[in-house]
C-alpha positions in Angstrom: -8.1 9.5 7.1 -5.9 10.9 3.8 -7.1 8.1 2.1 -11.1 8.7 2.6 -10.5 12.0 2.4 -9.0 11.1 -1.3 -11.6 8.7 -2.3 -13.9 11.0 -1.4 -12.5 14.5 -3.3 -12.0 11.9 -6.5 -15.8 10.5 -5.8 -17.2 14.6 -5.3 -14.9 15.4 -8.5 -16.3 12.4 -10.7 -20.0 13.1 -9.3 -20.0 9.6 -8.1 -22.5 9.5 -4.9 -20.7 6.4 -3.1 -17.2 4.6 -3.2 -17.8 0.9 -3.4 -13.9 -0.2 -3.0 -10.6 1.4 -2.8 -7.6 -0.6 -4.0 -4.1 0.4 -2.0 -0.6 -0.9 -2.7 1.0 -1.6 0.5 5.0 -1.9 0.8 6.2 -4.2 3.5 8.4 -1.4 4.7 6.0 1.1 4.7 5.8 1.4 8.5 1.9 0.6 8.3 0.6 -2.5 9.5 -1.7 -3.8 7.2 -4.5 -5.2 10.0 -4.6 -2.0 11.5 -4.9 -0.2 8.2 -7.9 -2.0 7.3 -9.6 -1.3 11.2 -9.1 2.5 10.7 -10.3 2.3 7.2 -13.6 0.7 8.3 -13.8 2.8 11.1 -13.0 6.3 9.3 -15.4 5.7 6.8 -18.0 5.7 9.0 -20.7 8.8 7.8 -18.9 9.0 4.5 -19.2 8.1 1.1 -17.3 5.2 1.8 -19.5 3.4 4.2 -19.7 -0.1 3.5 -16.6 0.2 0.9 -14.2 -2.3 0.5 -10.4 -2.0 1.1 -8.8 -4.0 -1.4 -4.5 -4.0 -0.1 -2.2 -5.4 -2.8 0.7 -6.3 -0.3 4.2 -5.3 -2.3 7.4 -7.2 -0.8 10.6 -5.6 -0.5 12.8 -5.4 -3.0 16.5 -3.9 -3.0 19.8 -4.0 -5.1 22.6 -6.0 -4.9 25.1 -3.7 -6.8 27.9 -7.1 -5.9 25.5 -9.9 -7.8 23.9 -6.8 -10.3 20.8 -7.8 -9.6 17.3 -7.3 -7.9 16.5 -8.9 -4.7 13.6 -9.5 -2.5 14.7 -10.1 1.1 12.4 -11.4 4.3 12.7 -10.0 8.0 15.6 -12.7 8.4 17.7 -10.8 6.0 16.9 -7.1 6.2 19.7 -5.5 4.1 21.6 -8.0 3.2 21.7 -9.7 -0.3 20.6 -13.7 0.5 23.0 -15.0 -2.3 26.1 -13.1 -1.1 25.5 -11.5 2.2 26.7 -8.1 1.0 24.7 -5.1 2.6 22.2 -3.1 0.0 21.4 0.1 1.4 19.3 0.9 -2.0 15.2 -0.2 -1.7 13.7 0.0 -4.9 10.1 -1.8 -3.7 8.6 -2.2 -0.6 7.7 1.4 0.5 4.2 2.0 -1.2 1.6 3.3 0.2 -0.5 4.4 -2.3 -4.4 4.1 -4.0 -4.2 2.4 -7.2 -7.7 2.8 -7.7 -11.2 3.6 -6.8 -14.5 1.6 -8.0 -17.7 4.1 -7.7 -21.3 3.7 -7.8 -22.8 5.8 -10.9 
């Protein structure tokens, strides 16, 4: 609903009559499942500007430091916190938690 409700102040604000797509950045460790995301979206947009909008999700992997190898790191479900060249833990995410609208496309 936060994001209609966004799309839909920035569409009032612009004095665009409809939103035609919303693009979102998704982390994979945002605790949002993206399938379910895009259900909701379809169904909160009902009776809004957004009706018949698109939800365009850019999915963003996880990505955390490895302060032992100095280096960035994008890890799978297999190796959650743990660097896959050296095995040493990395408690500091620095991609993956998104969950933010990158953009809006608006009818004019």
């Amino acid at each position: 609903m936060s994001i209609v409700e966004f799309a839909e102040e920035e569409a009032e604000r612009r004095g665009s009559p409809r939103v035609t797509a919303v693009y979102l950045r998704l982390g994979a460790f945002s605790g949002v499942v993206k399938d379910a995301l895009v259900t909701s979206f379809e169904i909160a947009c009902a009776d809004t500007k957004l009706e018949g909008s698109k939800l365009i999700v850019e999915e963003v992997p996880l990505v955390v430091y490895c302060s032992k190898c100095a280096e960035r790191r994008a890890v799978s479900s297999d190796h959650w916190f743990k660097c896959p060249e050296c095995g040493t833990d990395m408690p500091e995410i620095l991609q993956g938690k998104e969950l933010e609208v990158t953009a809006l496309e608006l009818d004019e």
